[in-house]
LOVO-637215 format. One record per residue: residue in one letter; x, y, z of N, C-alpha, C in turn. Coordinates in nm, 3 decimals, padded with zeros to 5 digits. Layout:
<sites>
fitor A	neast X	nnorth Y	nup Z	caeast X	canorth Y	caup Z	ceast X	cnorth Y	cup Z
...
</sites>
This chain:
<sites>
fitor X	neast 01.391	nnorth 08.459	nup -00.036	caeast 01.451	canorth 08.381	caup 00.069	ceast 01.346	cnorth 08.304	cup 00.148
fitor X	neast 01.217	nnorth 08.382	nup 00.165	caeast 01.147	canorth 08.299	caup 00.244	ceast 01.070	cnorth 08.169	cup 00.175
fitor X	neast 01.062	nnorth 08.235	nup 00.057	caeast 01.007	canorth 08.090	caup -00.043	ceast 01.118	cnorth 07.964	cup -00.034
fitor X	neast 01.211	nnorth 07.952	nup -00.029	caeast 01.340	canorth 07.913	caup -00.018	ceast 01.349	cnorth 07.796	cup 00.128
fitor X	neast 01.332	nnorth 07.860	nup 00.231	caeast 01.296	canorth 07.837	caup 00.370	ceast 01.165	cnorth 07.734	cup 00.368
fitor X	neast 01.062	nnorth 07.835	nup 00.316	caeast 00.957	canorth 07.670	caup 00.323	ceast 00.954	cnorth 07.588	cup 00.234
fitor X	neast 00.991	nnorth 07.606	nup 00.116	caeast 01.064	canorth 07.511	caup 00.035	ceast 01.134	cnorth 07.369	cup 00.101
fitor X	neast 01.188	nnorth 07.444	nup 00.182	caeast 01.300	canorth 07.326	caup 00.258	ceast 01.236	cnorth 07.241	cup 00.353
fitor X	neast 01.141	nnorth 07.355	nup 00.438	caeast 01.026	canorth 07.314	caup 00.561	ceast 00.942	cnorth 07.224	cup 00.495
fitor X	neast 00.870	nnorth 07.213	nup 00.410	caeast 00.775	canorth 07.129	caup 00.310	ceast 00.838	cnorth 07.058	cup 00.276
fitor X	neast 00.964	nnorth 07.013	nup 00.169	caeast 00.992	canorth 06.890	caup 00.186	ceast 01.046	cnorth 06.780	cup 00.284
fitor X	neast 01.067	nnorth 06.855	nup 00.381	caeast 01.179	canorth 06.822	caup 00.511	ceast 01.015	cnorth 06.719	cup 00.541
fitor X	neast 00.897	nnorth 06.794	nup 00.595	caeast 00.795	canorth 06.752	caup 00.627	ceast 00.742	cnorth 06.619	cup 00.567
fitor X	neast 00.700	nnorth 06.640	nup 00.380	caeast 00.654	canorth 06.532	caup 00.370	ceast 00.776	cnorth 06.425	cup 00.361
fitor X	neast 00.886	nnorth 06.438	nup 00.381	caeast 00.988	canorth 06.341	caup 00.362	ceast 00.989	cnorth 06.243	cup 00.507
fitor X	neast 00.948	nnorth 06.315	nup 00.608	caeast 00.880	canorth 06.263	caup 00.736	ceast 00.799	cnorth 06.172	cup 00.726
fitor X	neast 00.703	nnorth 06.201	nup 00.666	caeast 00.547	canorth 06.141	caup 00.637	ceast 00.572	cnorth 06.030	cup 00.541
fitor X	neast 00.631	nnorth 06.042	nup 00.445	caeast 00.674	canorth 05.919	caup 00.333	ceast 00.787	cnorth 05.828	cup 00.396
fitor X	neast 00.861	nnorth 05.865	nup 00.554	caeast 00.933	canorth 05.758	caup 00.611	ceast 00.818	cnorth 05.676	cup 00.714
fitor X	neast 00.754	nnorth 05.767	nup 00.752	caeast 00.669	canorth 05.697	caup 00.854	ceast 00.554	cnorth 05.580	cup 00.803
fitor X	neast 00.498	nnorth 05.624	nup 00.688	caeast 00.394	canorth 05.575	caup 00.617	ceast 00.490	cnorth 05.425	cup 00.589
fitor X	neast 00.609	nnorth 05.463	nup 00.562	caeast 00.713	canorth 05.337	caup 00.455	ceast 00.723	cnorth 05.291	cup 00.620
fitor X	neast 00.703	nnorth 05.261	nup 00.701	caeast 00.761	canorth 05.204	caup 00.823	ceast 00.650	cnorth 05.111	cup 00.868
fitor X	neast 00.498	nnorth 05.185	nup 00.885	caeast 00.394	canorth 05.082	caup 00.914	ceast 00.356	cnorth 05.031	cup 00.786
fitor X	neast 00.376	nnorth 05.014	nup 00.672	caeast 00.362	canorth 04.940	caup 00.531	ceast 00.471	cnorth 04.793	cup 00.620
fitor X	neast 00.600	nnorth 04.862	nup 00.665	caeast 00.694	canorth 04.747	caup 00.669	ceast 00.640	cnorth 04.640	cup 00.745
fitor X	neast 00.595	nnorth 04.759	nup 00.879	caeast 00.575	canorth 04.670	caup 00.995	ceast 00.446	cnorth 04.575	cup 01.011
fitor X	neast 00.392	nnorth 04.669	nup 00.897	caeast 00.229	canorth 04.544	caup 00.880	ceast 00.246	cnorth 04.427	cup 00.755
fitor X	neast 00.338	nnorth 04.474	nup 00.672	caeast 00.362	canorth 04.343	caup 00.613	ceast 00.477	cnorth 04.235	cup 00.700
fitor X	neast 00.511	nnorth 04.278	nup 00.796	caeast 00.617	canorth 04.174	caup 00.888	ceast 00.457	cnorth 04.111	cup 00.972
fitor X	neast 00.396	nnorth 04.153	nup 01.033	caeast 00.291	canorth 04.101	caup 01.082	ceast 00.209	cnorth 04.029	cup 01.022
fitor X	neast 00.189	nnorth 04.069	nup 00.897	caeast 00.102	canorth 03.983	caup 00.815	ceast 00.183	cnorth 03.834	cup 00.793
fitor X	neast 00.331	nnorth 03.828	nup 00.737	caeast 00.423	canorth 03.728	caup 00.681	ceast 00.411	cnorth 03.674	cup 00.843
fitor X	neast 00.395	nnorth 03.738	nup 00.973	caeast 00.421	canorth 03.590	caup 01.081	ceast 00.287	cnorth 03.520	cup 01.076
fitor X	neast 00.154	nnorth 03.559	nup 01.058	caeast 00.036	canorth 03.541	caup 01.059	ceast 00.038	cnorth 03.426	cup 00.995
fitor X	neast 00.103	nnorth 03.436	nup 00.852	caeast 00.084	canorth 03.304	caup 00.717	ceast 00.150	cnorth 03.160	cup 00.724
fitor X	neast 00.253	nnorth 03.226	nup 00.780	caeast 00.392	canorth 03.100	caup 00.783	ceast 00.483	cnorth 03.107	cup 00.938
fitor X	neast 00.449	nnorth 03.016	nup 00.971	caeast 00.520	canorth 02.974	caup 01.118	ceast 00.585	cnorth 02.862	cup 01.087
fitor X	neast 00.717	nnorth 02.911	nup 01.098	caeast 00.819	canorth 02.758	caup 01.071	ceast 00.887	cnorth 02.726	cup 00.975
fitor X	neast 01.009	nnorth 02.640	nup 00.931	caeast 01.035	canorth 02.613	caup 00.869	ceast 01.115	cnorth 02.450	cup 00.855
fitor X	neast 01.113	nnorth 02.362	nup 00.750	caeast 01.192	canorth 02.268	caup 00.785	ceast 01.231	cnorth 02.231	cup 00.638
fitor X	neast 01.359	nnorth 02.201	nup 00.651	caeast 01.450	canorth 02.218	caup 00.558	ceast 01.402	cnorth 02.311	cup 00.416
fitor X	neast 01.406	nnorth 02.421	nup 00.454	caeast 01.366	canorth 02.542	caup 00.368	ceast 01.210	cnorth 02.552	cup 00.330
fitor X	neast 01.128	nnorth 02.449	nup 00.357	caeast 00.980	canorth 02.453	caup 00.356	ceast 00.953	cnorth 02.502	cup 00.429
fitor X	neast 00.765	nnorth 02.624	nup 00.381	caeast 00.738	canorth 02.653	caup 00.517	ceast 00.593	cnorth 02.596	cup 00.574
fitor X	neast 00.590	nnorth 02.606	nup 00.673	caeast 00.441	canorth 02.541	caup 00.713	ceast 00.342	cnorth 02.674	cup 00.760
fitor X	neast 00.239	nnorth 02.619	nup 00.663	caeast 00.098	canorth 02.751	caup 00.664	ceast 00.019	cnorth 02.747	cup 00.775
fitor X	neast -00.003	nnorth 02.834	nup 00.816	caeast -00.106	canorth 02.848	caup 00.968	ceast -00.226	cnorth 02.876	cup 00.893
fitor X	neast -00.258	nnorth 02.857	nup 00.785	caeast -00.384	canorth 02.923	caup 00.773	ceast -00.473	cnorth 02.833	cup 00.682
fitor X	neast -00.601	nnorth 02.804	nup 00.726	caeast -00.666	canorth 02.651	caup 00.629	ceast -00.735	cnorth 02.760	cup 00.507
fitor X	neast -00.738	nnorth 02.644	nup 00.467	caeast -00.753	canorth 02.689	caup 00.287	ceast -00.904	cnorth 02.730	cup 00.304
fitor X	neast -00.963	nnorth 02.838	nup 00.224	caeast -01.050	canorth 02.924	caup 00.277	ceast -01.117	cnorth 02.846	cup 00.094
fitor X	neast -01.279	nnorth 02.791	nup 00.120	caeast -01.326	canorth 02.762	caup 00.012	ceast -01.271	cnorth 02.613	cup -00.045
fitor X	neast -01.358	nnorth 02.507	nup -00.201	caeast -01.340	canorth 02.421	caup -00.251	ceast -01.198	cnorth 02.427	cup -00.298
fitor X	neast -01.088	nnorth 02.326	nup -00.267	caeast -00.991	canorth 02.344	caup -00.352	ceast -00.977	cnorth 02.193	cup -00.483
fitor X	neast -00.917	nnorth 02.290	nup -00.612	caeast -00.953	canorth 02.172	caup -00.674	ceast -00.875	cnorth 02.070	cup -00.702
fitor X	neast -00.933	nnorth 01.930	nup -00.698	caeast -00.848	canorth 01.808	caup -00.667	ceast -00.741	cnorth 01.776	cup -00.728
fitor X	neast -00.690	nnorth 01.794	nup -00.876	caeast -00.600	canorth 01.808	caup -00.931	ceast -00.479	cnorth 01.859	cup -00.877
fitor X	neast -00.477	nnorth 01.910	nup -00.794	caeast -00.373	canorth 02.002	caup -00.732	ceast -00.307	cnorth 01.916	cup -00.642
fitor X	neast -00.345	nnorth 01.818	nup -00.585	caeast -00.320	canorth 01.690	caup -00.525	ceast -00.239	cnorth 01.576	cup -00.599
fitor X	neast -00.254	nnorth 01.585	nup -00.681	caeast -00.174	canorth 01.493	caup -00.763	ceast -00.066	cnorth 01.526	cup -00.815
fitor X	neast 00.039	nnorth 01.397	nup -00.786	caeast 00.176	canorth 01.362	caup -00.829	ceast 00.216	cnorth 01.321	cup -00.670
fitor X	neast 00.390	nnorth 01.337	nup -00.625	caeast 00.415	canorth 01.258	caup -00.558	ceast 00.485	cnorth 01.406	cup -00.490
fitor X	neast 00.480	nnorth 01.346	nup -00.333	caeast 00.490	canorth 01.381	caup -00.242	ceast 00.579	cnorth 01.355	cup -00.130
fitor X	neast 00.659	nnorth 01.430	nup -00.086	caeast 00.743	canorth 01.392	caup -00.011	ceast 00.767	cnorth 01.425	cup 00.130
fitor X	neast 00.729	nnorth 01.325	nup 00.226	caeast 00.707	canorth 01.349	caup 00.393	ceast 00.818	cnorth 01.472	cup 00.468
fitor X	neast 00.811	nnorth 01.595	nup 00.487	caeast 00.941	canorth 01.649	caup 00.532	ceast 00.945	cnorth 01.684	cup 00.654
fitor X	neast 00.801	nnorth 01.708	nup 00.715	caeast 00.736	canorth 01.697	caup 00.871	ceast 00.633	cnorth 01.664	cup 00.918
fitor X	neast 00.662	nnorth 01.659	nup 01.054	caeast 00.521	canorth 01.576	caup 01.110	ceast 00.552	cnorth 01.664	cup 01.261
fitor X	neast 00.414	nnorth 01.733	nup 01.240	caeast 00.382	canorth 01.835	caup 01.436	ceast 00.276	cnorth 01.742	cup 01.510
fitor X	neast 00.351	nnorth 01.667	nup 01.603	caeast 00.306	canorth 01.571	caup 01.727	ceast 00.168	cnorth 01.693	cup 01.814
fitor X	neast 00.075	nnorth 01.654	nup 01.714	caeast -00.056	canorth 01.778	caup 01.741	ceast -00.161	cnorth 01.790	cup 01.690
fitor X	neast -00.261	nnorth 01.837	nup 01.697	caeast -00.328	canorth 01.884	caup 01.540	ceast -00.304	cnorth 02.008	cup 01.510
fitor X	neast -00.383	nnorth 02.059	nup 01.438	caeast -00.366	canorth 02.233	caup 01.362	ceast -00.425	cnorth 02.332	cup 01.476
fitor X	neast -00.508	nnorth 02.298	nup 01.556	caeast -00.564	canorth 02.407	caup 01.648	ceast -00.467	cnorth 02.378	cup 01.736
fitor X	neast -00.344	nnorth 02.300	nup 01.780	caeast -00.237	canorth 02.271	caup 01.901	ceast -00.132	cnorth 02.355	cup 01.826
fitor X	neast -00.083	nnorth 02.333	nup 01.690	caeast -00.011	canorth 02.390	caup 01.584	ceast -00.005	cnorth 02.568	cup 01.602
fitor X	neast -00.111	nnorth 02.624	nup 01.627	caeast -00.156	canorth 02.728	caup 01.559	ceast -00.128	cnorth 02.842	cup 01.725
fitor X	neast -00.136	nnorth 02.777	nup 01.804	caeast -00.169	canorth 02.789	caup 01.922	ceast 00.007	cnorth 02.785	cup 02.013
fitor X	neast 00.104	nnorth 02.684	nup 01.915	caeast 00.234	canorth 02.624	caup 01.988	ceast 00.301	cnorth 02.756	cup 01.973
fitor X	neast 00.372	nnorth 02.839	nup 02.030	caeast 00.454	canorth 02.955	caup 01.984	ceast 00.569	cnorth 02.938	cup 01.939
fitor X	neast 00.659	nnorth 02.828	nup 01.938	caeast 00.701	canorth 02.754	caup 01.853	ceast 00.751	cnorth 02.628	cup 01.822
fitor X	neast 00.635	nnorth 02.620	nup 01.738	caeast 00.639	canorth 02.458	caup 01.638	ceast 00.784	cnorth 02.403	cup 01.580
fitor X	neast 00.775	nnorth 02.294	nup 01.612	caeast 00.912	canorth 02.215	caup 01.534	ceast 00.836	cnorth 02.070	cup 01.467
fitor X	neast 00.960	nnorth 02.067	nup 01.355	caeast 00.909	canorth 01.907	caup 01.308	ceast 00.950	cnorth 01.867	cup 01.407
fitor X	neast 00.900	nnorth 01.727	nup 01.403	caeast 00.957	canorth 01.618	caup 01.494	ceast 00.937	cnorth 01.445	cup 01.390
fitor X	neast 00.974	nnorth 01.494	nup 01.303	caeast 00.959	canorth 01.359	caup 01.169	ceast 01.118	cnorth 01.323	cup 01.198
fitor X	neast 01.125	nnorth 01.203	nup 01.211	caeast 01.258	canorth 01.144	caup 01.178	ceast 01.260	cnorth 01.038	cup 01.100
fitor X	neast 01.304	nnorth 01.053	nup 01.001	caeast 01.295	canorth 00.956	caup 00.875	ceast 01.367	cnorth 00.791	cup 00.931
fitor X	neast 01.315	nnorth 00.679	nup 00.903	caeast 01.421	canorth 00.566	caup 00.948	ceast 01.441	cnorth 00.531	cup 00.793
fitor X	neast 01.468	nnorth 00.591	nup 00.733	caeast 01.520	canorth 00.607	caup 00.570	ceast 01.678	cnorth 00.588	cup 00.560
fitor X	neast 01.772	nnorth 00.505	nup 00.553	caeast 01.900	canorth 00.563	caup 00.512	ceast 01.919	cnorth 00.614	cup 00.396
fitor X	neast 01.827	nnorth 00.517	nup 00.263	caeast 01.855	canorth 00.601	caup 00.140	ceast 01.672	cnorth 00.634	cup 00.071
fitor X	neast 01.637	nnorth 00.738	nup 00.014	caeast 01.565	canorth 00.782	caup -00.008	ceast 01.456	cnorth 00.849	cup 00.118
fitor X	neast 01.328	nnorth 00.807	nup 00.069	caeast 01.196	canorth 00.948	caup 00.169	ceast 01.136	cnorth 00.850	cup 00.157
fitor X	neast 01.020	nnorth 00.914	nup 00.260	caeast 00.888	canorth 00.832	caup 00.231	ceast 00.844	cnorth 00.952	cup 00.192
fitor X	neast 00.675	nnorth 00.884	nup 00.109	caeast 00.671	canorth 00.955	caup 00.056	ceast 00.503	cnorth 00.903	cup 00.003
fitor X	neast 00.429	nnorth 01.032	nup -00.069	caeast 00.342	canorth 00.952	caup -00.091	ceast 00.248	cnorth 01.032	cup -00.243
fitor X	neast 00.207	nnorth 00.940	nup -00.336	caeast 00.174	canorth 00.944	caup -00.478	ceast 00.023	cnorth 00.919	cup -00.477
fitor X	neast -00.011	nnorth 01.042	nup -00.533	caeast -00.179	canorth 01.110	caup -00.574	ceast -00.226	cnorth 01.054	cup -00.699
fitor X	neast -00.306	nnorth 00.968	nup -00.763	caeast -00.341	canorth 01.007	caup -00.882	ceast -00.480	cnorth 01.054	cup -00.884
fitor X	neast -00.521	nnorth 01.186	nup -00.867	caeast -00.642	canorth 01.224	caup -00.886	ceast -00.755	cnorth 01.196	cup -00.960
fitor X	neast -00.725	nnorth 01.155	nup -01.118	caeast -00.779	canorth 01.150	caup -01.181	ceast -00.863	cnorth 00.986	cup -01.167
fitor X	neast -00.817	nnorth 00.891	nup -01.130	caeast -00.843	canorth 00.734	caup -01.056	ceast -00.846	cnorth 00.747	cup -00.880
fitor X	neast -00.846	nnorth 00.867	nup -00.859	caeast -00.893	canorth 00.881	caup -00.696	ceast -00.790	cnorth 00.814	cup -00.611
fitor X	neast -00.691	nnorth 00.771	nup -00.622	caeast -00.604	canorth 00.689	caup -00.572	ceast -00.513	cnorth 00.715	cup -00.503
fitor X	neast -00.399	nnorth 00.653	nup -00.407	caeast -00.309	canorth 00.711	caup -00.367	ceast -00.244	cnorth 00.607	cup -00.332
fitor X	neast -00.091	nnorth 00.589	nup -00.287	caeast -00.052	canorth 00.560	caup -00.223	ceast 00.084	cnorth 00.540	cup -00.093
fitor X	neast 00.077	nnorth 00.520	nup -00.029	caeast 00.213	canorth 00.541	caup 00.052	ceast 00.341	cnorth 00.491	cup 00.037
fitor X	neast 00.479	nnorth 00.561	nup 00.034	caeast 00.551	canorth 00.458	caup -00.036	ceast 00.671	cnorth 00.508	cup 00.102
fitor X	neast 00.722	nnorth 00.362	nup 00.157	caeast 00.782	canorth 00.369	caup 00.261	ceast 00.992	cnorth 00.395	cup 00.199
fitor X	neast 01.060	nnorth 00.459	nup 00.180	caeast 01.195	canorth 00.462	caup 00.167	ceast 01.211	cnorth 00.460	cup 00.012
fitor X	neast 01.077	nnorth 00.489	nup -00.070	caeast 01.121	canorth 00.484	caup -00.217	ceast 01.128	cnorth 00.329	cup -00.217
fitor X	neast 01.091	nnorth 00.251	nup -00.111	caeast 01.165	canorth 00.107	caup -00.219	ceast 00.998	cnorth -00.023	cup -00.206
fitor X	neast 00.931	nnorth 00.028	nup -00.067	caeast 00.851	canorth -00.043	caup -00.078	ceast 00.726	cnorth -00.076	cup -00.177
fitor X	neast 00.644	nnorth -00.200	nup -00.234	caeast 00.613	canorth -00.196	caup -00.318	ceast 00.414	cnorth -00.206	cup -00.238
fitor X	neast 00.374	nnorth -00.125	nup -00.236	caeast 00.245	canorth -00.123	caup -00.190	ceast 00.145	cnorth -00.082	cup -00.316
fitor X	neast 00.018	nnorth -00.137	nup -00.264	caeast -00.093	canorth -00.158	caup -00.327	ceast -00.158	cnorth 00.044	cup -00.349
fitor X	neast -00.246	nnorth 00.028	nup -00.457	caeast -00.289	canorth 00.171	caup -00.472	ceast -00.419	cnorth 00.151	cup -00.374
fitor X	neast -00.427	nnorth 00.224	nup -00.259	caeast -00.549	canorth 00.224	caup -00.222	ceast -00.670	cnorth 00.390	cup -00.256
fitor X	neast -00.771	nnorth 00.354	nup -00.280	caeast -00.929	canorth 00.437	caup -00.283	ceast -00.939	cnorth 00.532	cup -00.201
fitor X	neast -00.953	nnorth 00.673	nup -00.248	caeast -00.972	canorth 00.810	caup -00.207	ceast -01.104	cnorth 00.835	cup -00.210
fitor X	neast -01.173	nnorth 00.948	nup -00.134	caeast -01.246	canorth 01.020	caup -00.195	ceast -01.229	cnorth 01.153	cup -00.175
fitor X	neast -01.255	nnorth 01.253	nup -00.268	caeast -01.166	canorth 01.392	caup -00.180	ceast -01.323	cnorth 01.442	cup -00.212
fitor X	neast -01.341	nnorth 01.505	nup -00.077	caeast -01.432	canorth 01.636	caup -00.044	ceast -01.435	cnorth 01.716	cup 00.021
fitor X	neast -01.549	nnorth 01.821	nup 00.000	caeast -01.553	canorth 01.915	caup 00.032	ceast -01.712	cnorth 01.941	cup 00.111
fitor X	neast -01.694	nnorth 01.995	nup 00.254	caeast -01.851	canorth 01.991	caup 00.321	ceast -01.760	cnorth 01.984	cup 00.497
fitor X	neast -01.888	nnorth 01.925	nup 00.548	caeast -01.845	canorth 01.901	caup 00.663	ceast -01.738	cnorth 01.742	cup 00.708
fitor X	neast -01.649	nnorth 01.808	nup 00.813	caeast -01.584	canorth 01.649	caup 00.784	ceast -01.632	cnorth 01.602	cup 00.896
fitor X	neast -01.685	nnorth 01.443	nup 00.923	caeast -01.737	canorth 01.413	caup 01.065	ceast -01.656	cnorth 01.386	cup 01.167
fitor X	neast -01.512	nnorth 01.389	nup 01.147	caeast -01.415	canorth 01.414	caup 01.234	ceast -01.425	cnorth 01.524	cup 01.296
fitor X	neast -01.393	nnorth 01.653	nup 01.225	caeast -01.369	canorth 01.812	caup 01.282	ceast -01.498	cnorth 01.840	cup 01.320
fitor X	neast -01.610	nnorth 01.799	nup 01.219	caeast -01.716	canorth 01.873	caup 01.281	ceast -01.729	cnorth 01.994	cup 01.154
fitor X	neast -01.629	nnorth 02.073	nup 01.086	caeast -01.638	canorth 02.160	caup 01.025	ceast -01.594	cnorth 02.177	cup 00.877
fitor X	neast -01.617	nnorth 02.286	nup 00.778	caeast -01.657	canorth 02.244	caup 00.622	ceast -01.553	cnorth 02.303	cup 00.607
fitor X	neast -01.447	nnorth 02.162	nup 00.526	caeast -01.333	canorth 02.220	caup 00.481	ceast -01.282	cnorth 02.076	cup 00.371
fitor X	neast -01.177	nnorth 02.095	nup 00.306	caeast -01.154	canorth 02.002	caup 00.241	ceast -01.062	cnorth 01.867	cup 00.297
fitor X	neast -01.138	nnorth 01.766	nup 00.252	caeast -01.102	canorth 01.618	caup 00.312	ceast -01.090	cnorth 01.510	cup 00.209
fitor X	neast -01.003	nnorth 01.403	nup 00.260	caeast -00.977	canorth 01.274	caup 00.196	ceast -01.070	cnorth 01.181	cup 00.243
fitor X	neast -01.162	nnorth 01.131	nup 00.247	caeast -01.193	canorth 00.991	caup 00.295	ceast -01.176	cnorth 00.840	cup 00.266
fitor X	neast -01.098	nnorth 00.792	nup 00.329	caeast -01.069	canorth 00.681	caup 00.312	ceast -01.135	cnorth 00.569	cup 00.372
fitor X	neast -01.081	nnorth 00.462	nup 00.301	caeast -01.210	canorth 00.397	caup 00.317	ceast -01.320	cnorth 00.421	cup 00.402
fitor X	neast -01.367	nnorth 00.380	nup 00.495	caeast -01.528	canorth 00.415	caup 00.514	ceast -01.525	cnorth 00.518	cup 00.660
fitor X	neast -01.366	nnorth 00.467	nup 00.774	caeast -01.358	canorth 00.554	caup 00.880	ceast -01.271	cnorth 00.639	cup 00.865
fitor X	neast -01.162	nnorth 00.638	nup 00.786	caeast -01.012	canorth 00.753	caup 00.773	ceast -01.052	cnorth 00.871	cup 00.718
fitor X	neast -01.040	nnorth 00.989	nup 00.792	caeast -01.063	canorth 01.130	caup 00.731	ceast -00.933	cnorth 01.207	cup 00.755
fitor X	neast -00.884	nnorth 01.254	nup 00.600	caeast -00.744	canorth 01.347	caup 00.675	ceast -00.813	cnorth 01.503	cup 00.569
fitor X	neast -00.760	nnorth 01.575	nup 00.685	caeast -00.812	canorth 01.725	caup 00.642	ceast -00.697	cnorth 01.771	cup 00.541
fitor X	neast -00.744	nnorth 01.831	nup 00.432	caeast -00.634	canorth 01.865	caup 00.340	ceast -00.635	cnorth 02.041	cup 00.438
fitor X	neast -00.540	nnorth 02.091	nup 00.507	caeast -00.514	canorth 02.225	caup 00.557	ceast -00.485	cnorth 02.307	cup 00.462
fitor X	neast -00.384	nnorth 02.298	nup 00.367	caeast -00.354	canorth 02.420	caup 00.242	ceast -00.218	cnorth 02.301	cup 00.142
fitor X	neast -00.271	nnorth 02.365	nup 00.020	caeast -00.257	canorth 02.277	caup -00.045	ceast -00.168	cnorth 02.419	cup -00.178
fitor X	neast -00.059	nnorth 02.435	nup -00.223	caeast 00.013	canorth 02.500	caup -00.302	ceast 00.069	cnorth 02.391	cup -00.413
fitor X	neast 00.134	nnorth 02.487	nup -00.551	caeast 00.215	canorth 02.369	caup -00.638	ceast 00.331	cnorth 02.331	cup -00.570
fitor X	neast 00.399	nnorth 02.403	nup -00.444	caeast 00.505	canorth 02.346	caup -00.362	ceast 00.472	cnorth 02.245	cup -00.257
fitor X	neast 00.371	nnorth 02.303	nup -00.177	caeast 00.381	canorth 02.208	caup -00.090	ceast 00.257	cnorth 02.211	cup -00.034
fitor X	neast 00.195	nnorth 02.085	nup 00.038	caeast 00.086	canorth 02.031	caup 00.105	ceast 00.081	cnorth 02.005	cup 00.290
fitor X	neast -00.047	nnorth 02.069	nup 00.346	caeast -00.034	canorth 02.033	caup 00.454	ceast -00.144	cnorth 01.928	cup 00.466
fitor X	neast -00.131	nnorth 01.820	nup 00.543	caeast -00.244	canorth 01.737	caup 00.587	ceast -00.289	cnorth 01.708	cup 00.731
fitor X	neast -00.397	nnorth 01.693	nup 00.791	caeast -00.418	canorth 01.659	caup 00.919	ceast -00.520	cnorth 01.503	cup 00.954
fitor X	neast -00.461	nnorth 01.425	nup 01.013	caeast -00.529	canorth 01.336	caup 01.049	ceast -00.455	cnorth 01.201	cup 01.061
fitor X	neast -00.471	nnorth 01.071	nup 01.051	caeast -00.436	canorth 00.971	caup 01.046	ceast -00.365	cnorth 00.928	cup 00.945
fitor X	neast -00.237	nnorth 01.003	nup 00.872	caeast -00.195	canorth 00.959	caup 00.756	ceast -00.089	cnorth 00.820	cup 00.722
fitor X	neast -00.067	nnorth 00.841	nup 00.823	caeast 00.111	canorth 00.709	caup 00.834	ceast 00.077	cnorth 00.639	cup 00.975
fitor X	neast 00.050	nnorth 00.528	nup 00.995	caeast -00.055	canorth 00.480	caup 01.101	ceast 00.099	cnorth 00.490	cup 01.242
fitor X	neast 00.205	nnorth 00.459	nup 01.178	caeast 00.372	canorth 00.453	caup 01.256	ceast 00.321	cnorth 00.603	cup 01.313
fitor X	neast 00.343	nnorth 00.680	nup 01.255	caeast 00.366	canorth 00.808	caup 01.289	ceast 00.226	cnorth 00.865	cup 01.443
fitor X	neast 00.105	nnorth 00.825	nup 01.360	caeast 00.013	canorth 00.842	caup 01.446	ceast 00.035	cnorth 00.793	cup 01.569
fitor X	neast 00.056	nnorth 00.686	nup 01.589	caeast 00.122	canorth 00.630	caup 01.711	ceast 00.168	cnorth 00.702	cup 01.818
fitor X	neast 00.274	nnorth 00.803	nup 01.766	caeast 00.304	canorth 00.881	caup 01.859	ceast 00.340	cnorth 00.984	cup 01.857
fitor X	neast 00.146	nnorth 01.014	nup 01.820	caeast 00.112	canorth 01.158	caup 01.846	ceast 00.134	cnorth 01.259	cup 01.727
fitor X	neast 00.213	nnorth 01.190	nup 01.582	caeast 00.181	canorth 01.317	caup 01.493	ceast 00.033	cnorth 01.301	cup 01.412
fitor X	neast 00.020	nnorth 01.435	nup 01.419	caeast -00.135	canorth 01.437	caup 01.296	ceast -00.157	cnorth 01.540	cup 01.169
fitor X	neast -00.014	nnorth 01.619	nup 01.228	caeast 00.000	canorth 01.701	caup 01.098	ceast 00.125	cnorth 01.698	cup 01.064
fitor X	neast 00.148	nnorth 01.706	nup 00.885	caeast 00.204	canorth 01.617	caup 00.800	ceast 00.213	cnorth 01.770	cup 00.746
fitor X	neast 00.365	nnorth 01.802	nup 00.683	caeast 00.392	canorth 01.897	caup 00.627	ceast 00.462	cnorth 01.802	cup 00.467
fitor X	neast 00.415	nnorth 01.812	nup 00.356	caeast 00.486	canorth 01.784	caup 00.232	ceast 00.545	cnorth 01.836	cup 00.145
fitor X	neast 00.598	nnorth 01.798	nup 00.054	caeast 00.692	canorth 01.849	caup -00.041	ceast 00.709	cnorth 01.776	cup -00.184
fitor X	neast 00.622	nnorth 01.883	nup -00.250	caeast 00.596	canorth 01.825	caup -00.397	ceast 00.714	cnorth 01.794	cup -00.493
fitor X	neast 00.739	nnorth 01.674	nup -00.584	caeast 00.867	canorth 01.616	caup -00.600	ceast 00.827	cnorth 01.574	cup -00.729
fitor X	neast 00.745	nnorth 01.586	nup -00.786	caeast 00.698	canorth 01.514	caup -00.893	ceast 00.586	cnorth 01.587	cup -00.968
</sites>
């Protein structure tokens, strides 16, 4: 009988210990998931966290589709407790949107799917950017435009800097995208 008794006491115990353990597993992966991703806009999410190391340029290429813009930069972003887009498309039919070809360094902006613009000259690196001040990955365009590539996935792209000169205007600098192509 008494084997019986702690039988019951011992599992009763570690069944304790295997709820508690399963509780801060939960509660530190809920902490970790707010840490990564703050936000969402139309089911995209936007990354709080800059891409750690060279990312490689290929990953940039194809076409891209504008889905937000945070009237900020990434250290205002990171800092907002909560961020909203504030992109309003003057699109009735299609996106803007904008097309990488890595391999010819190129890019370009394409206003509603319909406008017909020129490919303009990239350079993508990696080092210090003389905008931020700090070593992370960048576009340079022609000789003064620097936009910080922030994190870069096969879904989706964040950018910071002067990308859509309309938009800059007033006040966005980070550009949330959405790979389409």
């Amino acid at each position: 009988m008494k084997k019986i008794i702690v039988s019951i006491c011992v599992i009763g115990l570690l069944q304790s210990c295997i709820v508690s353990t399963a509780t801060k597993v939960v509660t530190g992966v809920a902490k970790l998931g707010y840490k990564t991703v703050k936000g969402t806009v139309k089911g995209v999410s936007w990354a709080v966290s800059k891409a750690k190391g060279k990312i490689d340029e290929d990953r940039i290429d194809g076409t891209w589709k504008i889905v937000g813009v945070y009237k900020g930069d990434f250290e205002a972003f990171t800092n907002d407790p909560n961020p909203e887009s504030s992109f309003e498309s003057e699109c009735v039919e299609g996106f803007d949107q904008i097309i990488f070809n890595s391999k010819k360094s190129k890019y370009k902006p394409v206003h509603c799917n319909t406008e017909k613009v020129s490919w303009e000259k990239y350079d993508f690196e990696f080092g210090k950017n003389p905008l931020t001040k700090e070593k992370e990955n960048y576009l340079k365009i022609n000789s003064s435009n620097y936009i910080s590539i922030i994190d870069i996935n096969n879904k989706t792209m964040i950018l910071e800097g002067a990308l859509i000169p309309k938009q800059a205007f007033s006040g966005g600098k980070l550009y949330l995208l959405e790979k389409i192509k």
